[in-house]
C-alpha positions as CSV (number, residue, x, y, z in Angstrom):
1,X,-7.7,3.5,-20.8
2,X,-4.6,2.5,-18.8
3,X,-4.8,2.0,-15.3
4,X,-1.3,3.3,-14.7
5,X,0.1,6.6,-16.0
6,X,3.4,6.7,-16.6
7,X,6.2,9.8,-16.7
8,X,9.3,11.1,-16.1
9,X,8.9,14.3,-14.4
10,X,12.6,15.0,-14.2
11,X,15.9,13.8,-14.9
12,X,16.5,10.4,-13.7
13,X,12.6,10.1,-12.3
14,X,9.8,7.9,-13.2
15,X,6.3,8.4,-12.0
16,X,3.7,5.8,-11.9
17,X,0.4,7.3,-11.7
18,X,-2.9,4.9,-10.4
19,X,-5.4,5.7,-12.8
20,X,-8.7,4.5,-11.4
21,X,-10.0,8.0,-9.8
22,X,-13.9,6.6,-10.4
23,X,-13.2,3.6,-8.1
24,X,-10.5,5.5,-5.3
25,X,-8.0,3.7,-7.7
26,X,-9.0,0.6,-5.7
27,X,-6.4,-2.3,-6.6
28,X,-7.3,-4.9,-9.5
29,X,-6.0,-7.3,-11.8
30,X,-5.0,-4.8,-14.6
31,X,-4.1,-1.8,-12.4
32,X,-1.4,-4.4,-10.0
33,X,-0.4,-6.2,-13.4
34,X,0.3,-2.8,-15.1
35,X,1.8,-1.1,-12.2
36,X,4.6,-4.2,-12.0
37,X,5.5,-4.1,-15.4
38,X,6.2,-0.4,-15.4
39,X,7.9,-0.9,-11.9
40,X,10.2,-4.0,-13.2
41,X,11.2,-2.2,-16.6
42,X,12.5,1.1,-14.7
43,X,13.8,-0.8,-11.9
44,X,16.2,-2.5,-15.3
45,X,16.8,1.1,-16.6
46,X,19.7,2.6,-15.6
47,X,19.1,6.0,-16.6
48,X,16.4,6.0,-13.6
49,X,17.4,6.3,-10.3
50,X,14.2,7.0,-8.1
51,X,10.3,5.3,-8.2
52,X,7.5,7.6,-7.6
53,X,3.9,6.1,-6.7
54,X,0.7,8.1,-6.8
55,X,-2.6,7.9,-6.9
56,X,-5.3,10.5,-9.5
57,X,-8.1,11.9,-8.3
58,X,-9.4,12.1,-4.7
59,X,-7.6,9.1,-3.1
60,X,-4.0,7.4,-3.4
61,X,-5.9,3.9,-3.4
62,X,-9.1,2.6,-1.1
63,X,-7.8,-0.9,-1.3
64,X,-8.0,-3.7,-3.3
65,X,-11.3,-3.9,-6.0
66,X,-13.6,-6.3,-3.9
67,X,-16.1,-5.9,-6.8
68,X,-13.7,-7.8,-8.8
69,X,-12.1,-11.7,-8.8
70,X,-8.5,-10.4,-8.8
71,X,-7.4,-13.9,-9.5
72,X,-4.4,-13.0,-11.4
73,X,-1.3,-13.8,-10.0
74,X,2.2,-11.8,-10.8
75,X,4.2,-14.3,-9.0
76,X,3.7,-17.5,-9.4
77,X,2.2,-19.4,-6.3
78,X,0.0,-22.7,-5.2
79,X,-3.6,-21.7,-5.1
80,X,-3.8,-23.5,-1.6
81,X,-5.7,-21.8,1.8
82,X,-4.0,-18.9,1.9
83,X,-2.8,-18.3,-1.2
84,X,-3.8,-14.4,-1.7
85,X,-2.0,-12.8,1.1
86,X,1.0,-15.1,0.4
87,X,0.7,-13.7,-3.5
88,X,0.5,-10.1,-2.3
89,X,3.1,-10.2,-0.1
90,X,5.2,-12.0,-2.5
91,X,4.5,-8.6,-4.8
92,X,5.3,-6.2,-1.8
93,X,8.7,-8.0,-1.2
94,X,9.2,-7.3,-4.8
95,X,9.1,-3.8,-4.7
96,X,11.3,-3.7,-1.3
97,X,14.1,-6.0,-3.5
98,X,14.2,-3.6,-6.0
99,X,17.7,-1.8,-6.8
100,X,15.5,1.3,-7.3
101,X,14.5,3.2,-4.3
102,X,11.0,3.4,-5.0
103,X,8.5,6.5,-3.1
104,X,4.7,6.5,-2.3
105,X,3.1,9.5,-2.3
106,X,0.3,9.4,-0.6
107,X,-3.3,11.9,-0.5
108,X,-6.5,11.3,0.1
109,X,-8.1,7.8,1.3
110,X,-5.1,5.4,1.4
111,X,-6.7,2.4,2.9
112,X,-6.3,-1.1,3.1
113,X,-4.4,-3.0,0.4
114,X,-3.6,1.0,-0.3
115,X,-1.7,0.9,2.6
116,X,0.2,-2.2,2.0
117,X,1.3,-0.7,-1.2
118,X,2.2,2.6,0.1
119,X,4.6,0.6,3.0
120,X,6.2,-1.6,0.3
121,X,7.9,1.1,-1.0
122,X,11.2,2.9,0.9
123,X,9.9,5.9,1.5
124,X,6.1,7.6,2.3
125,X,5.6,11.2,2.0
126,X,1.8,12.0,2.9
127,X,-0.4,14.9,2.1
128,X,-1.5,16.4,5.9
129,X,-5.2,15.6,5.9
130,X,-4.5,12.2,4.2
131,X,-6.9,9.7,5.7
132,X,-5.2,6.2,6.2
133,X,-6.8,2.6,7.7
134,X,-6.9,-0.3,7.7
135,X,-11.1,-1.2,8.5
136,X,-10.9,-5.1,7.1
137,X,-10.2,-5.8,10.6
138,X,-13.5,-5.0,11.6
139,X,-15.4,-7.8,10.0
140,X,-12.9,-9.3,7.5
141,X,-9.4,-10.0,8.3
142,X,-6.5,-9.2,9.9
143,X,-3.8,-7.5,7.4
144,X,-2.6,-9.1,4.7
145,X,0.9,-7.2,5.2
146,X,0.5,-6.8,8.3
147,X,2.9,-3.7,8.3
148,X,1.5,-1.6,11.4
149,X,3.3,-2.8,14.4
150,X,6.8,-2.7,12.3
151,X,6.5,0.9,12.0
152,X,4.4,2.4,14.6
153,X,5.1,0.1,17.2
154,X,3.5,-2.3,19.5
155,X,1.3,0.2,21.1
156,X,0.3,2.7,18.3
157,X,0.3,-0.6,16.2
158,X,-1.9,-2.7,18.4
159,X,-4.4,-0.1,18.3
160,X,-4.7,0.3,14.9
161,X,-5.4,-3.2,14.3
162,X,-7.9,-3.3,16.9
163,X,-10.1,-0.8,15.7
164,X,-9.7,0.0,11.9
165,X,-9.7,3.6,12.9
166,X,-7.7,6.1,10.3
167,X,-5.2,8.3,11.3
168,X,-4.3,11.8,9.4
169,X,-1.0,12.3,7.7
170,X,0.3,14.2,10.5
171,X,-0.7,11.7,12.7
172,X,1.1,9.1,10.4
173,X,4.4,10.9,10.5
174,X,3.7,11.3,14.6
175,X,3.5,7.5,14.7
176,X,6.8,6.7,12.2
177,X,4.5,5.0,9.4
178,X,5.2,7.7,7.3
179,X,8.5,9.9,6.4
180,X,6.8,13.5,6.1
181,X,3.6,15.4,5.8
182,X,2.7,18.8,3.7
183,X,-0.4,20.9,2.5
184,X,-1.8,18.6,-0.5
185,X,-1.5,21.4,-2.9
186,X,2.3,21.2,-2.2
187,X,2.8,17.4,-2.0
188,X,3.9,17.0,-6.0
189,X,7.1,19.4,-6.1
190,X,7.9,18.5,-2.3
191,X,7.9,14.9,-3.3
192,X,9.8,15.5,-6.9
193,X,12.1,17.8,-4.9
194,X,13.1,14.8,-3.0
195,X,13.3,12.6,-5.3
196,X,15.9,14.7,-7.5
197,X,17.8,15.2,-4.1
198,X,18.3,11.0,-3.8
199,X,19.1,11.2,-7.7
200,X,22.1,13.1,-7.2
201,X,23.5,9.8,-5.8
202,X,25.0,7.6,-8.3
203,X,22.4,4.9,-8.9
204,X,24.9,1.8,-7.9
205,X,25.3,3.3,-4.5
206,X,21.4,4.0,-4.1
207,X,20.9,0.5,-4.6
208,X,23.7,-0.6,-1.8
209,X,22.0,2.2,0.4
210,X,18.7,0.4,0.3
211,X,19.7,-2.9,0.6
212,X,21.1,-1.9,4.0
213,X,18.3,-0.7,5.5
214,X,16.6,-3.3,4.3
215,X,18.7,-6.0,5.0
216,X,19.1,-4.3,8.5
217,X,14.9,-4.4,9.3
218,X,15.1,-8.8,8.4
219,X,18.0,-9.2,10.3
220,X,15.1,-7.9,13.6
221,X,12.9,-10.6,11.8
222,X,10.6,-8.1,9.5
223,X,10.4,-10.3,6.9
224,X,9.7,-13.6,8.4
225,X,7.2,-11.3,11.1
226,X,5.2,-10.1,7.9
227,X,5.0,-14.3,6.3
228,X,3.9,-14.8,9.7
229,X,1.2,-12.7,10.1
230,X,0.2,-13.3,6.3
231,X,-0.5,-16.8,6.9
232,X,-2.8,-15.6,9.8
233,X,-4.6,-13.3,7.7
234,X,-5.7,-16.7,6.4
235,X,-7.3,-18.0,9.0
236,X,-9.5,-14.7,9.5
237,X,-11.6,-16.0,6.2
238,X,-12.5,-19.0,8.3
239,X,-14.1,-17.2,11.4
240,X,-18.0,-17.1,12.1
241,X,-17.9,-12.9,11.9
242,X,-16.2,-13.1,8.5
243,X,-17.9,-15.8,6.4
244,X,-21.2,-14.0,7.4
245,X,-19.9,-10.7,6.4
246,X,-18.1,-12.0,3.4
247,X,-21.5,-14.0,2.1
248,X,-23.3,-10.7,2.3
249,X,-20.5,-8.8,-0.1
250,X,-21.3,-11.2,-2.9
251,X,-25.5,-10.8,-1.9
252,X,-25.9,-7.0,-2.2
253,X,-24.5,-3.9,-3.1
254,X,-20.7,-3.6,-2.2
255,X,-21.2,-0.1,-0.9
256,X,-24.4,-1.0,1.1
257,X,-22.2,-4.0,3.3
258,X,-18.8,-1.5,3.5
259,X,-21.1,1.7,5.1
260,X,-22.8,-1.2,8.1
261,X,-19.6,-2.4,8.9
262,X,-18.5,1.2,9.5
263,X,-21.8,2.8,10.9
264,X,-21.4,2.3,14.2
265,X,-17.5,3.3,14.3
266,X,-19.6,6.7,12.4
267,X,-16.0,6.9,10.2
268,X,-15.0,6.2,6.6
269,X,-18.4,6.0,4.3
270,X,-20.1,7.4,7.7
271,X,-18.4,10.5,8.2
């Protein structure tokens, strides 16, 4: 079975589904590898003009698969100290130097790597009750992309990091990390509706249109903020708090060491 799903749903629109619903479409080798080879060949099609991203089932994605090696790399990189948020950043930057404005849509859990991959793309359109964290900073790491103070702001940003706490969709669109929130029975034609409004624009103007706002957010230092912070991620594997936590994760069952690191925050596998 293929990990992503792939459609048009209207003219000049392709949707990439994550198709992992048993596992919270948690991020692995075959779902990132098929997800980039859909998103580079309609990114070279010129009959498609806007990206969609969602996720089946319950969740948009819980993160990446820590049940799994994923020790494939899409872009080629030294397999030095800090190689795997170098390599996943490398992929984010991808999507954000695309021609093709690309769109998460986002419901359910959206955690973690989920989040990474929701803020690569342009825009993020959330479901209300959509429930998204970041809770490897309680016991793991810092972000590997670290994207939260770019878009929410020092303050809202800071805080998030601190605690790993989730926010709702609402609250998302509240703090700027996300473009709007609706009902989740109404998020797939609000979304499509969207996307066929920025399809109206012819496709080589789109791509000038996202460049600026692009090129606008690096010339504030977004991009070289984001290597930064990756390369600290790095040094959160080599803290006391995490190898302990991290020996346990290979020791016992994955779901048994993510519900303690949350029970006494009485969120995510607690609630």
């Amino acid at each position: 079975m293929s990990a992503v799903l792939i459609d048009n749903p209207a003219d000049h629109v392709r949707r990439f589904t994550l198709n992992r619903p048993d596992k919270r479409n948690a991020m692995n080798d075959d779902l990132r590898g098929e997800l980039f080879a859909g998103l580079r060949e309609g990114d070279s099609d010129r009959d498609v003009s806007v990206m969609i991203i969602r996720g089946s089932g319950p969740a948009f994605s819980a993160g990446y698969d820590l049940s799994q090696p994923n020790s494939d790399v899409e872009r080629a990189i030294a397999k030095a100290d800090g190689w795997w948020s170098r390599h996943v950043v490398n992929n984010w930057f991808e999507i954000w130097d695309m021609a093709t404005p690309v769109v998460a849509q986002v419901h359910g859990w959206c955690l973690a790597g989920g989040t990474e991959l929701a803020n690569a793309c342009d825009l993020i359109y959330v479901a209300e009750d959509a429930k998204i964290g970041y809770p490897p900073v309680r016991l793991m790491s810092p972000p590997d992309m670290q994207w939260q103070t770019w878009t929410m702001g020092m303050r809202r940003g800071m805080e998030a990091l601190l605690t790993g706490d989730h926010m709702s969709g609402l609250e998302a669109v509240q703090a700027g990390a996300a473009n709007r929130a609706f009902p989740e029975q109404d998020l797939d034609a609000e979304v499509l509706a969207i996307a066929q409004r920025i399809a109206l624009i012819p496709g080589d103007l789109l791509a000038l249109n996202k460049r600026a706002a692009h090129r606008a957010m690096e010339a504030q230092g977004m991009r070289a903020g984001i290597r930064a912070t990756a390369d600290i991620q790095a040094l959160g594997f080599h803290q006391r708090s995490s190898k302990e936590y991290m020996a346990t994760l290979g020791q016992r069952d994955l779901k048994e060491s993510l519900s303690e690191r949350d029970q006494k925050f009485g969120d995510y596998r607690e609630t």
